[in-house]
C-alpha positions in Angstrom: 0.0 0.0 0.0 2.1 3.3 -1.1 1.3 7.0 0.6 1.5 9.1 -1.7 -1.6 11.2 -1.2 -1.9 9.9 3.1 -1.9 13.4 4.8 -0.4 11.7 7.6 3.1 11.4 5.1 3.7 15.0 5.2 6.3 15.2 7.9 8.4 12.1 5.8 7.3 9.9 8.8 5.5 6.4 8.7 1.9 6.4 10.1 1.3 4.9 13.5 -0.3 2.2 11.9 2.9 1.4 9.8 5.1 1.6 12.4 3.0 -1.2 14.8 2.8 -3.4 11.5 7.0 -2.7 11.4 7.4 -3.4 15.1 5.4 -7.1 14.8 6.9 -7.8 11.4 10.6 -7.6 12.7 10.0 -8.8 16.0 8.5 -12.1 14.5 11.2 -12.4 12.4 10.4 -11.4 8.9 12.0 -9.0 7.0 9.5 -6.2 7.0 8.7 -4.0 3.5 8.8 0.0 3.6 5.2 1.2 3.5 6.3 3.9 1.2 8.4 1.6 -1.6 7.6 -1.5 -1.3 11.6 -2.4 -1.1 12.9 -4.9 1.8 13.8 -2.9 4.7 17.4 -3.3 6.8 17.5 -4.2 10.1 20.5 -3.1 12.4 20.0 -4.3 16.4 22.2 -2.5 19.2 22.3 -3.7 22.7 23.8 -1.8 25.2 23.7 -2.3 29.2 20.3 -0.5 29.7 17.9 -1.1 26.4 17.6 -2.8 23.3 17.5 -1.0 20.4 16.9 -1.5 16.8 17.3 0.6 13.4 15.0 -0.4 10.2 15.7 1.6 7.4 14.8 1.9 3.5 18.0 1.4 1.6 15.6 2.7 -1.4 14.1 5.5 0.2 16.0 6.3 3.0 13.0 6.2 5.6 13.9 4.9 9.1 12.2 3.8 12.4 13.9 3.4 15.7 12.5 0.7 18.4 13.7 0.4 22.1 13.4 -1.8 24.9 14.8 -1.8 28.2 17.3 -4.4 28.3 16.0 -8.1 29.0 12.9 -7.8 28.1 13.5 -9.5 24.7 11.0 -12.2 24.5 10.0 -12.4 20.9 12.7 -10.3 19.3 14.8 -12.5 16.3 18.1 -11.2 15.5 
């Protein structure tokens, strides 16, 4: 589903809707799809001593979404 006329895409930002569909799309493993482009979207995980976080970003069109969680709570996240 492309954006292109979503008044919510003015800022450059995914939806809230796109970003929950993200979150359990990564999380269960898959390799989630930009909402804008359609293209495969690249995952980069950090973990640190207090959280969790992780990077998805557009390779096509450069949009990006940050996740956190505190460290340890990581049940259902695949790397």
């Amino acid at each position: 589903m492309f954006h292109d006329n979503d008044p919510t895409r003015s800022s450059g930002g995914f939806s809230l809707d796109d970003v929950a569909r993200l979150y359990r799309r990564s999380h269960l493993g898959s390799r989630p799809r930009c909402p804008t482009c359609r293209a495969v979207m690249q995952a980069v995980s950090y973990e640190g001593p207090q959280q969790h976080m992780r990077l998805l970003r557009c390779q096509r069109c450069g949009r990006s979404v940050v996740f956190e969680q505190p460290a340890g709570d990581r049940a259902g996240a695949a790397d």
